[in-house]
C-alpha positions as CSV (number, residue, x, y, z in Angstrom):
1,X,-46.1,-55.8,216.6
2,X,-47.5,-55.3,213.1
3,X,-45.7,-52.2,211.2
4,X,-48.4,-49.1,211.2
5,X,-49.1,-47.8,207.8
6,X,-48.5,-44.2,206.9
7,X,-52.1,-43.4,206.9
8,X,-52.2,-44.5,210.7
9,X,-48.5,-43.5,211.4
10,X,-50.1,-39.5,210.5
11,X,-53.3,-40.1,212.9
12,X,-50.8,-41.5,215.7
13,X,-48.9,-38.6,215.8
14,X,-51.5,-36.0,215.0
15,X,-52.9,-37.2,217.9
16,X,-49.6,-37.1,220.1
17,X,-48.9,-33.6,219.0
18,X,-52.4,-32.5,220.2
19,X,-52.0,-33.8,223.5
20,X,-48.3,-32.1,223.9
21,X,-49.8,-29.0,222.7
22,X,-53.0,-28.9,224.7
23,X,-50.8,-29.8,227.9
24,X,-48.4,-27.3,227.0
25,X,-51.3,-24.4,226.7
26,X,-52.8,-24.7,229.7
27,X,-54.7,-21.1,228.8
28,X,-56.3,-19.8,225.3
29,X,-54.3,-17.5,223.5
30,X,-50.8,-18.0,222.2
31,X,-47.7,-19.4,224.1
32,X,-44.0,-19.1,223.6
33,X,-41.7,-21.8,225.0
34,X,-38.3,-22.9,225.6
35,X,-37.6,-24.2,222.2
36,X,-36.1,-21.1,220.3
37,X,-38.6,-20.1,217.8
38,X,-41.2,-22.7,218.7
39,X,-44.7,-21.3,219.7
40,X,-48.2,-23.3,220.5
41,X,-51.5,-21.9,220.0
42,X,-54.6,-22.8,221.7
43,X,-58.1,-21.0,220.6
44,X,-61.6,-22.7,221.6
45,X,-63.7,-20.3,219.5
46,X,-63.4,-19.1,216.0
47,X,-61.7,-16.0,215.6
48,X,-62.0,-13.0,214.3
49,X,-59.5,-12.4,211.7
50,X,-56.0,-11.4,213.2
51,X,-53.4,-9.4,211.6
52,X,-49.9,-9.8,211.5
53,X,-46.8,-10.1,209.9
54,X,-45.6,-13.8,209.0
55,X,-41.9,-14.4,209.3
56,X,-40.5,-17.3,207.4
57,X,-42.1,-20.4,209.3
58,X,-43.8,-23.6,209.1
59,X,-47.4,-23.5,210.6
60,X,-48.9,-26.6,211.9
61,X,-52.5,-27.3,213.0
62,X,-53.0,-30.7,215.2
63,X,-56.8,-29.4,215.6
64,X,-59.0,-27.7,214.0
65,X,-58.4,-25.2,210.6
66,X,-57.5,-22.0,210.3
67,X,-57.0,-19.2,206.9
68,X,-54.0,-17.1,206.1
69,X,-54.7,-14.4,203.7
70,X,-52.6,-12.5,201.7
71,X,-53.8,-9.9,199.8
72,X,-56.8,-11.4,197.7
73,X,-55.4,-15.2,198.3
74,X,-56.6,-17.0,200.9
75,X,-54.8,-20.2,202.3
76,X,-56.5,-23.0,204.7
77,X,-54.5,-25.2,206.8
78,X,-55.8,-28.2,209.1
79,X,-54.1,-31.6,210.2
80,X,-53.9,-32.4,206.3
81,X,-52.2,-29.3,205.1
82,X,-49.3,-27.2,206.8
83,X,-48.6,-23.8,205.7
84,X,-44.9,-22.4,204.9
85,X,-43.9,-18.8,204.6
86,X,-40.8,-18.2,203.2
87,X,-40.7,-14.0,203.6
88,X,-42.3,-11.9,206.2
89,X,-45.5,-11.0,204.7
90,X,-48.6,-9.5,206.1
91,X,-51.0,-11.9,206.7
92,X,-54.5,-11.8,207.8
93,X,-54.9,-15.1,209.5
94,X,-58.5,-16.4,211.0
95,X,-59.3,-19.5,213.0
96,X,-62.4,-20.7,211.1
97,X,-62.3,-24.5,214.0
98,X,-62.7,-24.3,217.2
99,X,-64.8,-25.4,219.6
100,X,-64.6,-26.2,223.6
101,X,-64.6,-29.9,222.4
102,X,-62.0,-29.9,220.0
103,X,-59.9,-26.7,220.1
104,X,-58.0,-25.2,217.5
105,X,-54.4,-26.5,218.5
106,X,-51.6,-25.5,216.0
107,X,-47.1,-24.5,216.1
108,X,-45.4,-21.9,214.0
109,X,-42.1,-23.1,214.1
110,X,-39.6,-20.0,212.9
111,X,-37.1,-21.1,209.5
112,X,-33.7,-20.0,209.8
113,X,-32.4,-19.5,206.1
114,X,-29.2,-20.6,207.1
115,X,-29.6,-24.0,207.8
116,X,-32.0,-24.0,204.3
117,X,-28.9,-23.3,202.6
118,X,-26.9,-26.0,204.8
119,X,-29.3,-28.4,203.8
120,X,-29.6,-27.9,200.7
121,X,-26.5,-28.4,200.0
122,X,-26.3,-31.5,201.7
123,X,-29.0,-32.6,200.0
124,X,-27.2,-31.6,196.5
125,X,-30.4,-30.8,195.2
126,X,-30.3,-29.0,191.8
127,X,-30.5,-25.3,191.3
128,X,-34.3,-24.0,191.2
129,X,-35.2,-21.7,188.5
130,X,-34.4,-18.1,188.6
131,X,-38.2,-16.9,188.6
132,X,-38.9,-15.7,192.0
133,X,-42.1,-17.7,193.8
134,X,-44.9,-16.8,195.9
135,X,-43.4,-16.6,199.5
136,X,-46.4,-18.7,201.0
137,X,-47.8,-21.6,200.1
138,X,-50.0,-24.9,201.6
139,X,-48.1,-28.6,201.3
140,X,-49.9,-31.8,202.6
141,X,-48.5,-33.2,206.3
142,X,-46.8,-36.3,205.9
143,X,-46.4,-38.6,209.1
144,X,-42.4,-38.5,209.0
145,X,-42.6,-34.3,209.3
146,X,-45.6,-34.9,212.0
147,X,-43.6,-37.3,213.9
148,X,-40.2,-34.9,213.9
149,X,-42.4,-32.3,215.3
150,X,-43.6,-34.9,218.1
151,X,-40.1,-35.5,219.3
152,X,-39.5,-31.2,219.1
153,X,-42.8,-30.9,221.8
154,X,-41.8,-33.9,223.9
155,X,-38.3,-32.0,224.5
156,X,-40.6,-29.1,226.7
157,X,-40.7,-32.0,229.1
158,X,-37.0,-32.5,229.3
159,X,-35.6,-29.0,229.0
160,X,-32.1,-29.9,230.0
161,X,-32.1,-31.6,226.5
162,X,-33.2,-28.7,224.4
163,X,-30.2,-26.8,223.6
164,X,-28.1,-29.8,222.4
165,X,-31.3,-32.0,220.4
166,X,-33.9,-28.9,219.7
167,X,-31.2,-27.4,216.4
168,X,-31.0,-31.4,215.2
169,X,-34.8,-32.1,215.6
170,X,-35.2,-28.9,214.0
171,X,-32.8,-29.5,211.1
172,X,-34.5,-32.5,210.5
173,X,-38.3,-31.0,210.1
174,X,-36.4,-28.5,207.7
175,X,-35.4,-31.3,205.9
176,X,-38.7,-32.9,205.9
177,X,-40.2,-29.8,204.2
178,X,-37.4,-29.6,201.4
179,X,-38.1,-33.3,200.7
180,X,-41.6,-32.1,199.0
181,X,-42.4,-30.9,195.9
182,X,-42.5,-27.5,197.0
183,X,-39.0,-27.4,198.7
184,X,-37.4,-25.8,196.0
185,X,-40.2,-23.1,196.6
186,X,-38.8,-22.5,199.9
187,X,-34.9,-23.3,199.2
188,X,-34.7,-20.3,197.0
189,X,-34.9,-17.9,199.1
190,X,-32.1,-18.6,201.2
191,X,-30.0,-18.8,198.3
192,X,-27.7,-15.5,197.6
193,X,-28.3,-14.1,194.5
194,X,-31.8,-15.6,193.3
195,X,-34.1,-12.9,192.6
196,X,-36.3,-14.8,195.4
197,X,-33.3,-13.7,198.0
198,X,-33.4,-10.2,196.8
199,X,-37.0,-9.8,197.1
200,X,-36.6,-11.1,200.9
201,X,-33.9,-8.5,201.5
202,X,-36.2,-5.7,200.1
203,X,-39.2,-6.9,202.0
204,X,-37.1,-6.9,205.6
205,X,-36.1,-3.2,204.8
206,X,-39.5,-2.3,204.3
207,X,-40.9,-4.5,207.1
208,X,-38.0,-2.2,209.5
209,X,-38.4,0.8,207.3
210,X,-42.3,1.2,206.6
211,X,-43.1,5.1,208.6
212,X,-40.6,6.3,205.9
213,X,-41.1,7.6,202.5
214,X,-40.7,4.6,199.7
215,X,-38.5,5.0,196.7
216,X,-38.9,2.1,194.8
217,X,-36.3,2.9,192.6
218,X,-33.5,3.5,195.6
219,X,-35.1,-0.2,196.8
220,X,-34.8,-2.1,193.1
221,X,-30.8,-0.7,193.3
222,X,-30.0,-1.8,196.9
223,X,-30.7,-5.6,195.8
224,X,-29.0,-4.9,192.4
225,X,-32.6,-5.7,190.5
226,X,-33.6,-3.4,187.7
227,X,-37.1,-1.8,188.5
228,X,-39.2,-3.4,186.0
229,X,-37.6,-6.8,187.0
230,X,-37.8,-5.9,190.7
231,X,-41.6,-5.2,190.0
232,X,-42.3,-8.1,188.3
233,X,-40.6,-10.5,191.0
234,X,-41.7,-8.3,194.4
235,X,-45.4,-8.9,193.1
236,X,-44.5,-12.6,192.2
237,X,-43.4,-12.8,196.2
238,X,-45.9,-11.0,197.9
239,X,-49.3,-10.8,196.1
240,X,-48.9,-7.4,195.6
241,X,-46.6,-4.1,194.7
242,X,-44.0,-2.4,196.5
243,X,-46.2,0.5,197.5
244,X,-49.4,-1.6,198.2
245,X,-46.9,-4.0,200.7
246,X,-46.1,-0.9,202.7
247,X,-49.6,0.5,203.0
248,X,-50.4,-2.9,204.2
249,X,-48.2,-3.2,207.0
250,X,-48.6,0.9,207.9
251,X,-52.5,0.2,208.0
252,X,-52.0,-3.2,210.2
253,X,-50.0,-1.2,212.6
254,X,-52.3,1.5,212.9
255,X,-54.8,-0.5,213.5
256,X,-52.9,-2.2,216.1
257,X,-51.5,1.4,217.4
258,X,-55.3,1.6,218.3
259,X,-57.1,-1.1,219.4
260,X,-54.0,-2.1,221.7
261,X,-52.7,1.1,222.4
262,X,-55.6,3.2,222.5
263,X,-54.3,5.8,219.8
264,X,-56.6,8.6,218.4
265,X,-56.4,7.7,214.9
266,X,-54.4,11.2,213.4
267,X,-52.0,9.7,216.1
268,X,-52.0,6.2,214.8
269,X,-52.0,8.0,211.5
270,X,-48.5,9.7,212.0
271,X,-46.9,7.2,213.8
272,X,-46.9,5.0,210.9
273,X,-46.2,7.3,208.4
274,X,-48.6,9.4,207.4
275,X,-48.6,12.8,206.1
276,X,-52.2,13.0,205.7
277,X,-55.0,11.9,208.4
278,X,-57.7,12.3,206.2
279,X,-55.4,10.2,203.5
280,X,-55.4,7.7,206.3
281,X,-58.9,7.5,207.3
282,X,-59.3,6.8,203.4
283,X,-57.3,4.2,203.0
284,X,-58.2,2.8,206.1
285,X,-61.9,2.8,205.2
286,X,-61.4,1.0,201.6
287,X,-58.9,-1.7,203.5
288,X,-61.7,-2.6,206.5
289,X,-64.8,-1.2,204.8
290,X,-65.0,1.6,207.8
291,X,-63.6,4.7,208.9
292,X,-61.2,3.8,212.1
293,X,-63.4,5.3,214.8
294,X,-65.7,2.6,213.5
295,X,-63.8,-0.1,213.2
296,X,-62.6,0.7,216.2
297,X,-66.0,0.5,217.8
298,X,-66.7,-2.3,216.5
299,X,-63.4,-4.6,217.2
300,X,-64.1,-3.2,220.9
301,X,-67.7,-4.8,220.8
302,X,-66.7,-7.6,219.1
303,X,-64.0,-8.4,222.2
304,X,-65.7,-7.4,225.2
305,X,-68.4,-10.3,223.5
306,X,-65.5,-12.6,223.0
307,X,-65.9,-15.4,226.0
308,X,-62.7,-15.3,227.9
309,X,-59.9,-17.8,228.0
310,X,-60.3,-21.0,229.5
């Protein structure tokens, strides 16, 4: 049999990977599964755009397209182009393909920074700059990475096999990422000691810590960074200042606290922090354009609208 070139090699196993992830999400909506850290997602409309925060992961789509926005930047990913986080960041992400003919069928696969650094190392791969990196960013699929994460989804059919092969598969789409030009982007922050580690050890405490008061300067001096140079590097990460990160996540939340949980909004409004509810319904208003009974309102609409899941 004639080799396949690497053009068709990538359409063979796009293809594969939407039919394990289509059998594998036999409903819309999200789906964890017996691979640690593996998840499949299955939408057959557009969505409407879905907060969250991103933990460091590798995003893949075998259908459709989809947008991750951070801040003012705004990231597409489709069968072409996968999208790595390298730091938990708040992301706004929004299925923009889907239909009930080709759904919108895509895997976050979760990066443990461990194995980066045992990698790495293996890979003896010189030291990356000491300026930090944004902590997200869009690379183009390449067949070999497409067909690692084939032989990850087939293992859902055999789960006996999953504990032993799932951590080498894995190891091995790690490696596939590193081998691209933006692997150093991702390497450096699992190294000890770059400013881009430091700025991921300040962004977990504020991801755990977010209803409490924020001193950046206590924050700078717990990951040893001046605060001009942690500053400089935080917004380098994450699109945006230490204070404007945690009024991020504290406004995602409350929004979540609300729509989910069906929290009056000074309750939301506490919960996450606030002193103030009028503060809140402020901030709130100039980060969704309305005041949070509105929104509110209006997500509600907006859902009971939605046609339900397959």
């Amino acid at each position: 049999m004639e080799a396949l070139n690497d053009p068709e090699r990538q359409q063979l196993a796009l293809a594969q990977l939407a039919q394990l992830i289509l059998r594998h999400t036999p409903s819309s909506g999200t789906h964890p599964t017996a691979v640690p850290s593996l998840s499949l997602m299955h939408a057959v409309h557009p969505s409407e755009p879905l907060e969250s925060v991103y933990k460091p992961s590798i995003c893949v789509v075998a259908q459709g397209a989809k947008t991750a926005s951070l801040a003012s930047e705004i990231y597409r990913y489709d069968p072409a182009h996968y999208l790595i986080t390298s730091v938990e960041l708040p992301i706004v992400g929004h299925i923009i393909e889907a239909s009930p003919e080709v759904p919108y069928l895509s895997l976050k696969l979760g990066v443990d920074l461990d194995v980066i650094v045992d990698i790495v190392k293996e890979m003896q791969r010189p030291e990356s700059g000491s300026q930090a990196a944004r902590g997200i960013t869009v690379n183009e699929t390449s067949s070999a990475l497409l067909e690692a994460l084939v032989r990850l989804l087939q293992l859902l059919d055999t789960p006996e096999d999953i504990p032993v092969l799932a951590p080498l598969i894995t190891r091995e789409i790690v490696y596939r990422v590193l081998q691209n030009g933006q692997g150093a982007l991702l390497s450096q922050f699992a190294m000890i000691g770059s400013h881009a580690h430091n700025i991921a050890q300040a962004v977990q405490v504020l991801n755990r810590e977010y209803d409490q008061p924020l001193s950046v300067e206590q924050l700078a001096k717990s990951v040893n960074m001046s605060v001009s140079a942690f500053h400089k590097h935080f917004k380098r990460v994450t699109a945006m200042s230490p204070l404007q990160y945690q009024k991020t996540v504290r406004l995602q939340e409350a929004r979540r606290l609300m729509l989910i949980e069906g929290l009056q909004a000074a309750d939301a409004a506490y919960s996450v922090g606030y002193e103030s509810p009028s503060q809140f319904s402020r901030e709130y208003a100039r980060m969704y354009g309305q005041p949070p009974m509105s929104d509110m309102q209006r997500l509600r609409e907006v859902m009971a609208a939605t046609p339900s899941a397959e």
